[in-house]
Kinemage of the C-alpha trace (Angstrom):
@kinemage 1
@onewidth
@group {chain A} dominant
@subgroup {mainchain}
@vectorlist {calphas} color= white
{ca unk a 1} P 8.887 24.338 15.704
{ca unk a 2} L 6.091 22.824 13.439
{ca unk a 3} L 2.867 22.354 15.204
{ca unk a 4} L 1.589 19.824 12.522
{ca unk a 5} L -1.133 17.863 14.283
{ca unk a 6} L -2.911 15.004 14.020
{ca unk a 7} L -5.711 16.423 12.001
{ca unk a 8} L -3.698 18.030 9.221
{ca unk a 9} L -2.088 15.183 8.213
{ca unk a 10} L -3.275 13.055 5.156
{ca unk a 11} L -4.452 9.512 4.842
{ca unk a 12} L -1.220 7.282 3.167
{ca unk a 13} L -2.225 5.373 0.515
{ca unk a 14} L -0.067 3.215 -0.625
{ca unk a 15} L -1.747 2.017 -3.822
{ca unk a 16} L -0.149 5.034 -4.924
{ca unk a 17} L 3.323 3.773 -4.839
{ca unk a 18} L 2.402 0.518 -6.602
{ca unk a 19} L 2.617 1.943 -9.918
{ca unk a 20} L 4.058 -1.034 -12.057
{ca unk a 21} L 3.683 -4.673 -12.005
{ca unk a 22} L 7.479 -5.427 -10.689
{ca unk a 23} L 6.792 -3.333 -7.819
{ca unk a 24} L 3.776 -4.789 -7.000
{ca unk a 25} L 5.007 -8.660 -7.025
{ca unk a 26} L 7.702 -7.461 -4.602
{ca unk a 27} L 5.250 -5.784 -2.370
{ca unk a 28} L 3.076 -8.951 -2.405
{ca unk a 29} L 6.126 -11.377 -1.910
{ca unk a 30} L 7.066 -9.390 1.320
{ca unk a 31} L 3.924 -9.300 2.543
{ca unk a 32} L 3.732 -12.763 2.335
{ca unk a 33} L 7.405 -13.190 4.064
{ca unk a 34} L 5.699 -11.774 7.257
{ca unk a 35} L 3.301 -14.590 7.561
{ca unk a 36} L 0.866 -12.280 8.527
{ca unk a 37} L -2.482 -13.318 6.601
{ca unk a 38} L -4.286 -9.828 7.687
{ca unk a 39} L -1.390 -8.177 6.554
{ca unk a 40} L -1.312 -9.947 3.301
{ca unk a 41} L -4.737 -9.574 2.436
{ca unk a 42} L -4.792 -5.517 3.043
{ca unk a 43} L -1.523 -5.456 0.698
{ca unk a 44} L -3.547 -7.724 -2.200
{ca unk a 45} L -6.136 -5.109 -1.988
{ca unk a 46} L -3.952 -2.261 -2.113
{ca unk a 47} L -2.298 -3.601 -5.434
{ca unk a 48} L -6.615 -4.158 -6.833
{ca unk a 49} L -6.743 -0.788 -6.206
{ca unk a 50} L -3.659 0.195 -7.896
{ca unk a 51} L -4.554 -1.149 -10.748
{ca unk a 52} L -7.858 -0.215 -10.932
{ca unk a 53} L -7.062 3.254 -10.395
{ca unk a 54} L -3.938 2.906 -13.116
{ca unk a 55} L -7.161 1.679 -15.742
């Protein structure tokens, strides 16, 4: 049995799977799909910071 707990897991980031501009505009277009303005806002910054970090 794994005892994997809350503490040894790792923080997802998903900027890290927005790795090319396609993927992005898809990620942003179903975002947007959920009319959920919160939700759409945290996914525009996670595509900043993918491309900032891809700079």
């Amino acid at each position: 049995m794994n005892n994997k707990t809350i503490e040894n897991l790792s923080t997802f980031d998903p900027s890290e799977y927005l790795t090319n501009e396609e993927v992005q505009k898809l990620y942003i277009e179903e975002a947007k799909r959920t009319g959920d303005t919160k939700f759409l806002s945290e996914c525009i910054e996670h595509v900043e910071k993918a491309k900032q970090d891809k700079a």
